[in-house]
C-alpha positions as CSV (number, residue, x, y, z in Angstrom):
1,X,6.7,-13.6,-16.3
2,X,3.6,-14.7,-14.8
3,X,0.2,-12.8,-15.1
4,X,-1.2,-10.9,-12.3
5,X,-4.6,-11.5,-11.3
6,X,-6.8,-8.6,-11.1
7,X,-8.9,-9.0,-7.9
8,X,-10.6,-5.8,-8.4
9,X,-14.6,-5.5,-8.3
10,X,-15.4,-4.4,-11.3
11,X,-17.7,-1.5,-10.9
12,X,-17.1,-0.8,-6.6
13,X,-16.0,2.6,-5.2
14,X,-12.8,2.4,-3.7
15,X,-13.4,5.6,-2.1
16,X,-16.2,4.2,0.0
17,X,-15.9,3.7,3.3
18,X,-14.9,0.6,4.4
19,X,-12.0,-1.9,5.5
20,X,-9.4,-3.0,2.7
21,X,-6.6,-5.6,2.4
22,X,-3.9,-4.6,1.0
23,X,-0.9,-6.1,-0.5
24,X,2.4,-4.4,-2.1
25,X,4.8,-6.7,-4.0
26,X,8.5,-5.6,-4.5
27,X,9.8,-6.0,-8.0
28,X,9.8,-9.3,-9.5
29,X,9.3,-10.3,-5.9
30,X,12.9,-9.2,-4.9
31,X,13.7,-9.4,-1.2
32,X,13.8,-4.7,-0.8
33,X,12.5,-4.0,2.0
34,X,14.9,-5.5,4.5
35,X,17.3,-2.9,7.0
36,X,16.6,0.7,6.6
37,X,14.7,0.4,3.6
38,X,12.2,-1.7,6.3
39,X,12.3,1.0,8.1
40,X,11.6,4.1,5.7
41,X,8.2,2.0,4.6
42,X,7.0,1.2,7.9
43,X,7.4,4.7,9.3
44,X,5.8,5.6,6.0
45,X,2.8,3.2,6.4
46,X,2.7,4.9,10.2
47,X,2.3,8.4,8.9
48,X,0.0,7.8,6.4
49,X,-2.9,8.6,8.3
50,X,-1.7,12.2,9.6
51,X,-0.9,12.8,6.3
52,X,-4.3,11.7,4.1
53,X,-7.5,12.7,6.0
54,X,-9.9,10.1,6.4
55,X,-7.7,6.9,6.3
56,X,-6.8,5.0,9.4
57,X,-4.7,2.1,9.5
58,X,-5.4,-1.2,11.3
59,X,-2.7,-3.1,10.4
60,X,0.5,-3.7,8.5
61,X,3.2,-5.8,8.5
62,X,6.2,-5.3,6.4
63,X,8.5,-8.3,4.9
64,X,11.6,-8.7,2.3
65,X,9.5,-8.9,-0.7
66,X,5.8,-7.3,-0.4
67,X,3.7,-5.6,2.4
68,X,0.2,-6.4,3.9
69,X,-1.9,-3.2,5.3
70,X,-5.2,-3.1,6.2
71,X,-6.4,0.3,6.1
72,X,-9.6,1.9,6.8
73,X,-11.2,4.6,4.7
74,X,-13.8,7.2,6.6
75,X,-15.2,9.7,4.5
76,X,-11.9,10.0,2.8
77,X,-11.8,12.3,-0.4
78,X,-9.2,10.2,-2.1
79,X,-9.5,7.0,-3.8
80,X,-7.6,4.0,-2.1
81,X,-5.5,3.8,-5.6
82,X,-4.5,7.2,-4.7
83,X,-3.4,6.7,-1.2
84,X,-1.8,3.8,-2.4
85,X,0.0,5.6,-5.0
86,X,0.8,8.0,-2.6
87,X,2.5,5.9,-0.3
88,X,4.3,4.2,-3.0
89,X,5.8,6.9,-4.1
90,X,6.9,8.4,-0.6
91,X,8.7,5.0,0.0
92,X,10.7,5.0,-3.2
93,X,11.5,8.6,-2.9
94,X,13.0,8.0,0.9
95,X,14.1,4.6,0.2
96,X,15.3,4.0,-3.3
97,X,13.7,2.4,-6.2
98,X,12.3,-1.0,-7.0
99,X,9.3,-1.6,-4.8
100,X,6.0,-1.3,-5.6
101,X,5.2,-2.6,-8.9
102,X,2.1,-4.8,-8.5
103,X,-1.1,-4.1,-6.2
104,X,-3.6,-5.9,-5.2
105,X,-6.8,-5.4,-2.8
106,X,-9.6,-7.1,-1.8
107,X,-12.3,-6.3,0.5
């Protein structure tokens, strides 16, 4: 299995406010999130931001094996791993498991 680069800044606040890039990678890349699993993550991603204070979301865009979001944080008292997590686990709870393994962000 290949290594996964960490694109994380190495000593940045993620719970700053800001715009970040987000992508979520299935498992091993597997083509999940296709029919109503689709669906259960992008109502998910939708309702993030009436469910975490302080995040809004700009954009997203779901496909078979990873997702792309581009959220924005605004005094938000959570860290974006956290909201990340969050959603993560929402999805595999309403969906089933298998998603979700790797992260990464830029900003």
């Amino acid at each position: 299995m290949r290594a996964v680069k960490n694109v994380r800044l190495r000593d940045y606040d993620y719970s700053s406010n800001g715009f970040y890039f987000v992508t979520i990678c299935t498992d091993y890349r597997r083509p999940y999130l296709t029919g109503r699993n689709k669906q259960v993550v992008a109502l998910s991603i939708e309702r993030l931001p009436r469910k975490i204070d302080g995040v809004r979301l700009d954009y997203y865009s779901v496909m078979p094996s990873h997702v792309h979001l581009i959220l924005i944080l605004e005094e938000c008292q959570l860290k974006l791993s956290e909201v990340i997590r969050r959603l993560k686990a929402v999805t595999t709870r309403q969906a089933g498991s298998g998603y979700g393994s790797r992260t990464t962000t830029s900003m």
